[in-house]
KEGU-481312 format. One record per atom (N, C-alpha, C): residue in one letter; x, y, z. Coordinates in steps of 0.02 Angstrom, whole numbers, padded with zeros to 5 digits, always signed. Each point is the difference from the previous one (the first is absolute). Layout:
N
aXYZ;...
***
This chain:
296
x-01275+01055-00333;x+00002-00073+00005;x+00072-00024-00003;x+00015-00051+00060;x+00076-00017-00024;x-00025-00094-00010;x+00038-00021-00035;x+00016-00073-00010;x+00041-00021+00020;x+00003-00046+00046;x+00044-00035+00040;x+00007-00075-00029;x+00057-00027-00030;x-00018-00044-00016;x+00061-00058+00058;x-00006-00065-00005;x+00008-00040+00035;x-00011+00000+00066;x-00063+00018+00003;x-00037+00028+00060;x-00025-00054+00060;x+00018-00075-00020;x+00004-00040+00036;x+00067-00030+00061;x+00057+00076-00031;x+00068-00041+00006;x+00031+00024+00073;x+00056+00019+00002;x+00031+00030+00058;x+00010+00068-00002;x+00013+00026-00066;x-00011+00069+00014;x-00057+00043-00032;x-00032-00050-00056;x-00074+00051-00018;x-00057-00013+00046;x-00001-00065+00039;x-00055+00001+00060;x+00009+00061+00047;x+00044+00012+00035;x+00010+00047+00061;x+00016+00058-00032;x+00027+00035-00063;x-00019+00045-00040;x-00064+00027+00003;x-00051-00029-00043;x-00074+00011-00034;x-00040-00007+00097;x+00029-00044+00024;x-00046+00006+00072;x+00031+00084+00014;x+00064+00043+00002;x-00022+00056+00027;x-00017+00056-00024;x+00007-00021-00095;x-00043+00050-00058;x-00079-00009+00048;x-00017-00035+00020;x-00072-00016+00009;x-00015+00038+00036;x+00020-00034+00067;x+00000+00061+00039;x+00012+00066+00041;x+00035+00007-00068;x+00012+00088-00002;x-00068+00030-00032;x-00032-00022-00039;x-00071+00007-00034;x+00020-00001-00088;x+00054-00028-00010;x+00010+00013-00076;x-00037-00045-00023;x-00025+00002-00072;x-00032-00041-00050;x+00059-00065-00031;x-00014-00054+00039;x+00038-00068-00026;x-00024-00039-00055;x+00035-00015-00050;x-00045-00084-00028;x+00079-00056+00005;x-00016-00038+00021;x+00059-00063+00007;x-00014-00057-00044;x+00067-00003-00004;x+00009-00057-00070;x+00027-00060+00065;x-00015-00075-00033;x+00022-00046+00028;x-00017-00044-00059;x-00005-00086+00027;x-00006-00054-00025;x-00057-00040+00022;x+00000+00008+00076;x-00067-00047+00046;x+00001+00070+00049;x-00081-00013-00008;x-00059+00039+00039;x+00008-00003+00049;x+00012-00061+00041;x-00006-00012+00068;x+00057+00040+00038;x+00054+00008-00038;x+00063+00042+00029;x-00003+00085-00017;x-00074+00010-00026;x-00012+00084+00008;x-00048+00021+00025;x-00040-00053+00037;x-00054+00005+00021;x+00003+00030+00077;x+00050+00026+00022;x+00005+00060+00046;x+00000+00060-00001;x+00042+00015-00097;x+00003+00046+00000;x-00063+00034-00041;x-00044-00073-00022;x-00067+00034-00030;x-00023+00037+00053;x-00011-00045+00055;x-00035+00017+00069;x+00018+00089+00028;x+00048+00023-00016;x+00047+00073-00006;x-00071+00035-00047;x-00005-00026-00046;x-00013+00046-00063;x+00020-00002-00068;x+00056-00050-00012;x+00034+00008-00058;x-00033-00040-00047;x+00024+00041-00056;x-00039-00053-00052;x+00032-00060-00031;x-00014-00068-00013;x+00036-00035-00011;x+00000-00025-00075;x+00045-00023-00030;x+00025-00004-00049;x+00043-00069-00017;x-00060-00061-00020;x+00048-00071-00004;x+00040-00003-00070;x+00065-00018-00011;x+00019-00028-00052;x+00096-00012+00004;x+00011-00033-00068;x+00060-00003-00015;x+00040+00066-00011;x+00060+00031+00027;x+00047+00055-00009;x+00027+00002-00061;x-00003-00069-00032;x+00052-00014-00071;x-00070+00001-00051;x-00052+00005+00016;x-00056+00031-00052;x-00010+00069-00023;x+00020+00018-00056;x+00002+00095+00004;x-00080+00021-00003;x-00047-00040-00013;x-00074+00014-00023;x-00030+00002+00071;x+00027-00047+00046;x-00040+00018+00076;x+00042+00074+00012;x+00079-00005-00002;x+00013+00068+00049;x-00004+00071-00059;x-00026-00011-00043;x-00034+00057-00042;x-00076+00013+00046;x-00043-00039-00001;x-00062+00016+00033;x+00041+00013+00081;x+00025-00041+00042;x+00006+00025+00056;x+00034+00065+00022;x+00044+00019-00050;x+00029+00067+00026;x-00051+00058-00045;x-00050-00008-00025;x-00052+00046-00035;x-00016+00037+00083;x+00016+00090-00033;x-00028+00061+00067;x+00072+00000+00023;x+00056-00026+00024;x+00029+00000+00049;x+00068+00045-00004;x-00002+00049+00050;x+00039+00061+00007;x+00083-00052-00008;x+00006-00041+00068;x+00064-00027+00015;x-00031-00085-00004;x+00080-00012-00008;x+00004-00101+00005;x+00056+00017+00029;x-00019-00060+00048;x+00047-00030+00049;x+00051-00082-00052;x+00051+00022-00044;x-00002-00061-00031;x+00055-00075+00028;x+00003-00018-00020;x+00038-00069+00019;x-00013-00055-00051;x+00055-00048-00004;x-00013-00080-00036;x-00004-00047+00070;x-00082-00027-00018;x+00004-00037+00071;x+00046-00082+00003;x+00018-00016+00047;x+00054-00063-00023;x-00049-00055-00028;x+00015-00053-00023;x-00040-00064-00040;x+00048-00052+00016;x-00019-00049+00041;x+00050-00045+00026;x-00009-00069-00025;x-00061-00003-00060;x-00007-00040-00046;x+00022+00008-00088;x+00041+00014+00012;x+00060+00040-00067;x-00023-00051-00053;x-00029-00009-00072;x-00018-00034-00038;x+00059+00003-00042;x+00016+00077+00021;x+00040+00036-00092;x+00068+00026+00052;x+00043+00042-00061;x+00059+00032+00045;x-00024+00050+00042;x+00037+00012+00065;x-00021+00045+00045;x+00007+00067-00037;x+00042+00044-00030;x+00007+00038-00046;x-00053+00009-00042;x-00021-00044-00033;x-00056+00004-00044;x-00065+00000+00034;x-00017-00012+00064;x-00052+00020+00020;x+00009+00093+00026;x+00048-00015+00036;x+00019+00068+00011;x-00012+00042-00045;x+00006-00008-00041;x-00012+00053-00087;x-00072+00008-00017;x-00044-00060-00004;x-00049+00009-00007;x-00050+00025+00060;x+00030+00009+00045;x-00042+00049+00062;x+00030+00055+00001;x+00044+00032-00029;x+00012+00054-00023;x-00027+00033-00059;x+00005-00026-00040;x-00024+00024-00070;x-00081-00005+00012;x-00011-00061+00064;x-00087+00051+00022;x-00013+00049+00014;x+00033-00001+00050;x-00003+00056+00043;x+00018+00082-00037;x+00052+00001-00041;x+00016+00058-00009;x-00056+00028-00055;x-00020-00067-00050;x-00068+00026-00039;x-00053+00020+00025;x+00010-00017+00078;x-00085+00009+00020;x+00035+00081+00024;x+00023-00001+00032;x+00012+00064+00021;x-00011+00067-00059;x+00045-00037-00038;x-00004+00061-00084;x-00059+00024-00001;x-00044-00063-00034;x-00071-00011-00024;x-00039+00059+00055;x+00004-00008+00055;x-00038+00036+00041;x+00023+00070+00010;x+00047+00008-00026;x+00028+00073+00042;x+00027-00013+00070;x+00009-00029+00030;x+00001+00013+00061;x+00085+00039+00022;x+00002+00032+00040;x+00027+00061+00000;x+00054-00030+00070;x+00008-00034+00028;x+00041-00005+00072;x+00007-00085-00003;x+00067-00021+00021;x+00022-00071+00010;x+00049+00006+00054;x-00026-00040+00043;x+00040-00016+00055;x+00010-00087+00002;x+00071+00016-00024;x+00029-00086-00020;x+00014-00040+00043;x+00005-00046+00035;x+00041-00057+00029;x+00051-00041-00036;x+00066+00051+00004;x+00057-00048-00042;x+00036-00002+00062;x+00064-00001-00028;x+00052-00039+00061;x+00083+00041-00010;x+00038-00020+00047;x+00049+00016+00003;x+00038-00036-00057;x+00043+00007-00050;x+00024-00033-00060;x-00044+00014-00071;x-00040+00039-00004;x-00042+00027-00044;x+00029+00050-00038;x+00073+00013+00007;x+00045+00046-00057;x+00021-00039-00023;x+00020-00074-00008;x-00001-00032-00004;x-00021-00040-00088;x+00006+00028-00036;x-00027-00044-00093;x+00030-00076-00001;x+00037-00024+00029;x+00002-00070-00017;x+00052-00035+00051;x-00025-00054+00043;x+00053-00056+00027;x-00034+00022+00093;x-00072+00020-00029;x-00025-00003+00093;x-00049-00038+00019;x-00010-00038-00048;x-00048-00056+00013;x-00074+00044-00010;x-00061-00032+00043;x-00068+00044-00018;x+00005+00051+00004;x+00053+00042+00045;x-00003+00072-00007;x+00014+00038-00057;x+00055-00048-00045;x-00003+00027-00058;x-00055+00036-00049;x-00056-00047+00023;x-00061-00002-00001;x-00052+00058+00004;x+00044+00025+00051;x-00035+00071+00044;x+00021+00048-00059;x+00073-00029-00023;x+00040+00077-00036;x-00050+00028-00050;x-00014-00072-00024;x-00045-00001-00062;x-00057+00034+00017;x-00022-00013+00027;x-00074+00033+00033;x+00022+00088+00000;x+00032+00018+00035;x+00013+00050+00001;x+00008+00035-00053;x+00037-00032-00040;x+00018+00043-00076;x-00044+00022-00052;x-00053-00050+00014;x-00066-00006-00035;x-00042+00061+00019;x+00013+00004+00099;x-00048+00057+00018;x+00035+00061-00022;x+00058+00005-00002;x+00025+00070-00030;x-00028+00024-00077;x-00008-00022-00041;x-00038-00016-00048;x-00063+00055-00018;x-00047-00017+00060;x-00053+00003-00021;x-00030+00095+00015;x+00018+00036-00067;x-00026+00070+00010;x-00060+00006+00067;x+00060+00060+00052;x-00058+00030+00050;x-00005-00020+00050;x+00022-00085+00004;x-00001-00026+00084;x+00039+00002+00032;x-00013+00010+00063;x+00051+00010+00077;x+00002-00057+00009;x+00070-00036+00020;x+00009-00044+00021;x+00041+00002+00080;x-00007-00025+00068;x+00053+00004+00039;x+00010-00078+00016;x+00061-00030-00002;x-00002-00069-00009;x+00057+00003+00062;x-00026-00069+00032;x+00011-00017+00077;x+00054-00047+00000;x+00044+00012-00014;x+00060-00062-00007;x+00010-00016+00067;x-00031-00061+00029;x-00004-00027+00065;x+00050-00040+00014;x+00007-00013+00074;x+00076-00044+00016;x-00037-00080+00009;x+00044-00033+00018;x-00023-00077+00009;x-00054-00020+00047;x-00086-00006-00013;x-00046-00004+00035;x+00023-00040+00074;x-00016+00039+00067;x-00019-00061+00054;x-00016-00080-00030;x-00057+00042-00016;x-00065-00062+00006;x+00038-00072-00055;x+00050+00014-00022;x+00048-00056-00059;x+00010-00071+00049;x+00004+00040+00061;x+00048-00027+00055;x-00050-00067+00023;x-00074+00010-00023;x-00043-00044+00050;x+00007-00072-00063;x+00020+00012-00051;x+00017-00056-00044;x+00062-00060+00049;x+00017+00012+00016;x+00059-00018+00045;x-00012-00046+00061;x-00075+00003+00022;x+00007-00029+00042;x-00013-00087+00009;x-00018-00008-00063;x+00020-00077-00007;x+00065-00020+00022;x+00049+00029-00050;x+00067-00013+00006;x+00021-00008+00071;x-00022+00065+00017;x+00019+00019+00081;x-00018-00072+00035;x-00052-00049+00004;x-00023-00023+00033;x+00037-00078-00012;x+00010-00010-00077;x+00014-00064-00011;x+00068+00010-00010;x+00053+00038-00001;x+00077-00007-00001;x+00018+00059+00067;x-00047+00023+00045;x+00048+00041+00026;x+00028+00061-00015;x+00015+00032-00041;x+00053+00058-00036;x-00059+00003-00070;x+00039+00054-00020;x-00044+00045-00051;x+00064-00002-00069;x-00037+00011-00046;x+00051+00028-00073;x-00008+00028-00057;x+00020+00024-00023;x-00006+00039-00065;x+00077+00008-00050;x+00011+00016-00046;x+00058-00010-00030;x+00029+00082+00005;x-00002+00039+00051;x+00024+00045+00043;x+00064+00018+00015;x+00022+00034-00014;x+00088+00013+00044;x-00026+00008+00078;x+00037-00040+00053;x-00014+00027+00066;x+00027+00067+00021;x+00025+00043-00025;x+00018+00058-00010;x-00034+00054-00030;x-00037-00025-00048;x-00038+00040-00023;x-00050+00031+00053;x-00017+00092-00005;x-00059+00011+00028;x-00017+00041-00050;x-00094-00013-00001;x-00038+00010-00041;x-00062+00050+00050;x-00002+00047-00053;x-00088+00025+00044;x-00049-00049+00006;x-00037-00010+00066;x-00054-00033-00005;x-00070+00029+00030;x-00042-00001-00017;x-00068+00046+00004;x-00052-00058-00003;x-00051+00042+00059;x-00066-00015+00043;x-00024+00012-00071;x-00063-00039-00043;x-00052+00014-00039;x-00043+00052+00018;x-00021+00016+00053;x-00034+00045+00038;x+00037+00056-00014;x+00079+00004+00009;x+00020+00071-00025;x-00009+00026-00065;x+00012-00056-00042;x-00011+00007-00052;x-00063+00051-00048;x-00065-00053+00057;x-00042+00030-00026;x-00018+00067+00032;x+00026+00034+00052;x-00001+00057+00020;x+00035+00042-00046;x+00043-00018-00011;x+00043+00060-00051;x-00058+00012-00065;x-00029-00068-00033;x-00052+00014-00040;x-00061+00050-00005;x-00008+00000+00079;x-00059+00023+00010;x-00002+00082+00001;x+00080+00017+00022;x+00010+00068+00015;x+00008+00023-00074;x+00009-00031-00047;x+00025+00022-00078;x-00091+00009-00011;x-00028-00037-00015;x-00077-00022-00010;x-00031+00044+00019;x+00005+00026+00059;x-00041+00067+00025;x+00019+00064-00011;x+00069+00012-00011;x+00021+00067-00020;x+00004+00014-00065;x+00015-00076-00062;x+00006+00016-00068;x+00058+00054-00036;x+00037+00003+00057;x+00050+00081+00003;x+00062-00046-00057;x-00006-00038-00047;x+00070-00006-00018;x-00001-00005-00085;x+00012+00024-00022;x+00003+00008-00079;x+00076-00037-00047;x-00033-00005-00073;x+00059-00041-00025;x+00001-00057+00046;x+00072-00047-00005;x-00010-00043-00013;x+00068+00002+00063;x-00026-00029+00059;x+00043+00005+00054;x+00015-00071+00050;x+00054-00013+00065;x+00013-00059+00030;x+00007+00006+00067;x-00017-00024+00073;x+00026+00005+00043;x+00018-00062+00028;x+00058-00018+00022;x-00002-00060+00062;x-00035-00006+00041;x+00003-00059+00007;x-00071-00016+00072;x+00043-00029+00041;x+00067-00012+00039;x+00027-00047+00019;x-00014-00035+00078;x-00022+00023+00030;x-00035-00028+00067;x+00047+00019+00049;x+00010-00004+00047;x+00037+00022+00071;x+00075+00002+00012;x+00021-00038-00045;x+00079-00006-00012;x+00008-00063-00047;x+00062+00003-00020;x+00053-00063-00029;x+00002-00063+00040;x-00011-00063-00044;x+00035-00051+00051;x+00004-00035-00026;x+00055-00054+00017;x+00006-00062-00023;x-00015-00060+00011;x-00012-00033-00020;x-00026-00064+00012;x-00004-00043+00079;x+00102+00006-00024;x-00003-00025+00100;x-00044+00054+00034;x-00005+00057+00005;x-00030+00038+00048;x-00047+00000-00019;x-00051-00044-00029;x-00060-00008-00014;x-00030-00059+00034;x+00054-00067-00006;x-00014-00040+00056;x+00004+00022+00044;x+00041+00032+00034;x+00014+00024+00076;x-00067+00013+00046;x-00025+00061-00057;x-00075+00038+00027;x-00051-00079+00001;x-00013-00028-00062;x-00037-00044+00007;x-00012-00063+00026;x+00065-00030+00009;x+00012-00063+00029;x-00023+00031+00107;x+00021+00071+00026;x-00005+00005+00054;x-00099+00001-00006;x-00012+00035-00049;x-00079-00008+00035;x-00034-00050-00014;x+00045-00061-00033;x-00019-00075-00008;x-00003-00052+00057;x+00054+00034+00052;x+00017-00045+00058;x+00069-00059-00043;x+00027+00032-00059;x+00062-00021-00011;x+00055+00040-00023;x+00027+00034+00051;x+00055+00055-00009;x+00051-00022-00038;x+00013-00057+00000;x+00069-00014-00047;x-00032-00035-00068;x-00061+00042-00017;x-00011-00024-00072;x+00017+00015-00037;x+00038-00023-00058;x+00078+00005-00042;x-00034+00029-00102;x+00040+00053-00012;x-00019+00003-00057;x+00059-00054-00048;x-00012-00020-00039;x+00039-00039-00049;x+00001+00013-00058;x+00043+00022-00041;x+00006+00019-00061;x-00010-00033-00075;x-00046-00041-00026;x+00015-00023-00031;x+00006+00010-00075;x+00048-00037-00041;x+00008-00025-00056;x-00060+00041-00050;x+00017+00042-00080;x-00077-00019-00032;x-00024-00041-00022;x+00049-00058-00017;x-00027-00082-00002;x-00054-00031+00051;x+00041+00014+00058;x-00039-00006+00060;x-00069+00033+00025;x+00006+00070-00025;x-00054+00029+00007;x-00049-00035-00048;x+00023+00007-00054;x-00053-00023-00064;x-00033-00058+00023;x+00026-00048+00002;x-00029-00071+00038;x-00045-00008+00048;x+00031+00052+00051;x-00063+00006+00070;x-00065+00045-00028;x+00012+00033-00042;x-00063+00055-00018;x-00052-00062-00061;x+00025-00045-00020;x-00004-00001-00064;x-00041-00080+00036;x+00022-00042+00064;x-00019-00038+00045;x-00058+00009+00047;x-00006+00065-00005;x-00045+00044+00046;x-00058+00009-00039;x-00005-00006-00087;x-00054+00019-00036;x-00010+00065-00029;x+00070+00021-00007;x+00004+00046-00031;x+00017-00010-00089;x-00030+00048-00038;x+00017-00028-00054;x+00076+00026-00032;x+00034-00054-00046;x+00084+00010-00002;x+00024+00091-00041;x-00062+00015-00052;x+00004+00082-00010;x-00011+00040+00056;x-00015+00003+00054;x+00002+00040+00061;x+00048-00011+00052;x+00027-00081-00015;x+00057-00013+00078;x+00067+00044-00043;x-00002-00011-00080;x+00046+00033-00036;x-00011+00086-00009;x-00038+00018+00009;x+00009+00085-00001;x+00012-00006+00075;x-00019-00001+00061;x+00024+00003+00068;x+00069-00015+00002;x+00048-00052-00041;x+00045-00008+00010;x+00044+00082-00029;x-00029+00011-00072;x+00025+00039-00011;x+00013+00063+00023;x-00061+00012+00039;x+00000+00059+00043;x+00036+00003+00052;x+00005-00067+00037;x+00043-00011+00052;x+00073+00025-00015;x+00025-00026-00079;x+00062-00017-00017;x+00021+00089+00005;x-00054+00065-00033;x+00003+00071-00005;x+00029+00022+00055;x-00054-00036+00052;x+00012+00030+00070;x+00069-00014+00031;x+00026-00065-00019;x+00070-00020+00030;x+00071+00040-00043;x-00032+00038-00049;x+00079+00024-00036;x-00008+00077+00022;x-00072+00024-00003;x+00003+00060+00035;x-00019+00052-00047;x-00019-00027-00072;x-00047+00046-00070;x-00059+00014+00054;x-00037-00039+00031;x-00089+00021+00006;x-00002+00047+00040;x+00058+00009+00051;x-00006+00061+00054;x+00041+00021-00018;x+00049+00031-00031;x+00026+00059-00025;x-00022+00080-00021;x-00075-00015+00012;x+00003+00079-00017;x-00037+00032+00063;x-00039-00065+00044;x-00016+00004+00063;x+00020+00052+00052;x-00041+00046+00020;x+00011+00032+00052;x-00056+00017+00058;x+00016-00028+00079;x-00023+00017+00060;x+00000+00091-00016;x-00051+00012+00038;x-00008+00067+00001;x-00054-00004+00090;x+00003+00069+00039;x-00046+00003+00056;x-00092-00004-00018;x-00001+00035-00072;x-00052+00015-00040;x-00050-00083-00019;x+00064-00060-00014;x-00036-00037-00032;x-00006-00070+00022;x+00043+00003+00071;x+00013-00036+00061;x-00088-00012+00040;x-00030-00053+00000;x-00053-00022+00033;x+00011-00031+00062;x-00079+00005+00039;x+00015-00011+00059;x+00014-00059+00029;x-00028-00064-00044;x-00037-00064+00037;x+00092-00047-00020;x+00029-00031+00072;x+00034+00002-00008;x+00002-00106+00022;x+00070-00047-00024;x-00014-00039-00007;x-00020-00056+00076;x+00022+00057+00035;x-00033-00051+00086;x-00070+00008-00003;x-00015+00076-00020;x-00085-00001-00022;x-00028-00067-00033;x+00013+00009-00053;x-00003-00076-00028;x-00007-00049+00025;x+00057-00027+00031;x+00015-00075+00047;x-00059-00008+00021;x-00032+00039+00018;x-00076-00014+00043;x-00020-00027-00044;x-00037+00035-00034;x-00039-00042-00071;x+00028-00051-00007;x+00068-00021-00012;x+00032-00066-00016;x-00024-00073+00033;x+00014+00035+00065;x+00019-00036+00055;x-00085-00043+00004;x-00045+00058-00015;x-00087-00032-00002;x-00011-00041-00054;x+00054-00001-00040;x-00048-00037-00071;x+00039-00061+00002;x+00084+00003+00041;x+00021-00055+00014;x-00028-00049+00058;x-00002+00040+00060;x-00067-00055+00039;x-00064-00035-00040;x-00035+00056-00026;x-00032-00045-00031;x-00019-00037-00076;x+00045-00007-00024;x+00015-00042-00048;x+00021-00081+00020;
***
């Protein structure tokens, strides 16, 4: 049995869809039914509740060889982003204990060496340290580059100013990765179980890029080639995120993470390799973009 949890999302949906059908034994964790109700239709077993409850993911990871784990995001932040972060950790890693379960295949991120000044990823560190911890479990944890799919947040902006922003160096290039790769790399860990102790790979997606060359790709399959990246301010950022309905503990860890990424701590230990280089690359993408910007 593996547990897949955030099985509604971008990378535990298309994950657990090809645990399925490969013929493995699924149960998926989510929040609403209606967003697993494909992959019931598969076979999987489903599993409703809160991630930050340790008493549901004690019963839900009961039997289960491997977990697929993750903190799913909460974009209704009551408390500090940190402090939720903690308490879906300190679920998660009890449920795992409690059960025995023997194999973790993580979804952390690039900046996850990381103990303090990376914003939610810091988050991840924590997570991680916790899983080292726990007598007997394999861990291989997926320190992923900057999701595609971040990009479809954007297209408001895109529409009502024209140009795009983030508080970014235009110089900076960052890995960025298809969710889909993501969850492929998962799937190949998941089925072979081949990794012991407590281990990491990059996920970084097809190459490096920067921002401007992020408009470039996307503004051309927009039908606006000279769509301009703009750098902004973390004042500036904070305000537009925080204007947008975001809550001010999350526009403030993004800033902070941003701030990692611009001095050059979060990718410092970062390395491209042929091994860990994926396929889906960001003109791939543009397509997808380009459909959700028509129709939006």
């Amino acid at each position: 049995m593996i547990v897949v949890t955030g099985a509604s999302g971008n990378t535990g949906h298309p994950l657990a869809e090809q645990l399925l059908k490969a013929g493995q034994a699924v149960r998926v964790i989510g929040r609403q039914a209606d967003k697993l109700a494909t992959l019931k239709a598969l076979g999987a077993e489903v599993a409703l509740g809160d991630m930050a409850d340790a008493q549901f993911l004690e019963k839900a990871f009961a039997g289960a060889t491997a977990v697929y784990a993750l903190v799913p995001p909460k974009w209704d932040l009551q408390e500090p982003w940190r402090a939720y972060q903690r308490r879906v950790s300190q679920a998660l890693t009890a449920a795992i204990e409690k059960n025995g379960v023997r194999y973790v295949v993580l979804l952390s991120s690039n900046g996850a060496h990381l103990p303090q000044g990376a914003g939610p990823v810091t988050g991840l560190h924590e997570l991680e340290e916790m899983l080292k911890q726990i007598p007997g479990l394999n861990v291989m944890s997926l320190r992923a580059g900057f999701f595609m799919q971040n990009f479809f947040g954007l297209i408001g902006m895109i529409k009502g100013l024209g140009m795009f922003g983030y508080s970014l160096r235009t110089d900076l290039k960052l890995p960025v990765v298809h969710t889909r790769d993501i969850a492929a790399v998962a799937f190949r860990y998941l089925q072979s179980l081949d990794f012991e102790g407590f281990q990491y790979v990059f996920v970084p997606g097809e190459r490096d890029l920067s921002m401007p060359e992020i408009a470039q790709v996307l503004g051309q399959a927009i039908g606006k080639p000279a769509l301009a990246y703009v750098p902004f301010s973390p004042e500036q950022a904070k305000a537009g995120m925080m204007q947008a309905g975001v809550p001010e503990t999350i526009a403030d860890g993004y800033n902070e993470l941003f701030a990692s990424l611009n001095s050059g701590d979060y990718l410092n230990d970062y390395q491209r390799t042929p091994e860990n280089t994926n396929p889906t690359s960001i003109e791939d993408f543009a397509r997808e973009f380009a459909a959700a910007y028509q129709a939006s």
